[in-house]
C-alpha positions, -999 to +999 in steps of 0.1 A: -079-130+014-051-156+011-028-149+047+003-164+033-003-133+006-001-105+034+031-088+039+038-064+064+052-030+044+070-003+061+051+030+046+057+068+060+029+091+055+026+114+027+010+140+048+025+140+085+057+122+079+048+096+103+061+060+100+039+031+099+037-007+093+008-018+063-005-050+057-002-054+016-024-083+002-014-098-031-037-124-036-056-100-057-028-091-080-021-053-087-046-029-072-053+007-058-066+012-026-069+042+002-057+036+036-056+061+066-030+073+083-036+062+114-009+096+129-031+117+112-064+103+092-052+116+059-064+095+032-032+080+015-036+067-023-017+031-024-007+015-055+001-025-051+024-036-080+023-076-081+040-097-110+017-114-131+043-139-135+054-149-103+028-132-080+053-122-066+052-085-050+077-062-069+061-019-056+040-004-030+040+033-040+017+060-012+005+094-026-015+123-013-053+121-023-046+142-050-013+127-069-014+109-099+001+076-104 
């Protein structure tokens, strides 16, 4: 993990509504992961979209456990 790759990302939660701050890592280029709502301990799907170009972050998208990206 690369800290000069984290940024801070301003995510509301799928389930409860309630608004949080994630850390989004980008040093390993696009990815999925689960993270908790910390409000309510739902797990929430997130999708990292990261150019493969630039590196640059371009999406964060947050679904219920059972969406589909």
């Amino acid at each position: 993990m690369n800290e000069e790759m984290l940024f801070p990302w301003p995510a509301t939660c799928p389930y409860c509504d309630a608004s949080f701050e994630m850390l989004i890592d980008s040093s390993v280029g696009s990815h999925a992961t689960w993270e908790d709502c910390p409000q309510c301990c739902a797990p929430i799907q997130v999708r990292v979209s990261v150019s493969p170009f630039s590196g640059e972050l371009e999406d964060v998208m947050l679904g219920q456990d059972d969406d589909v990206f």
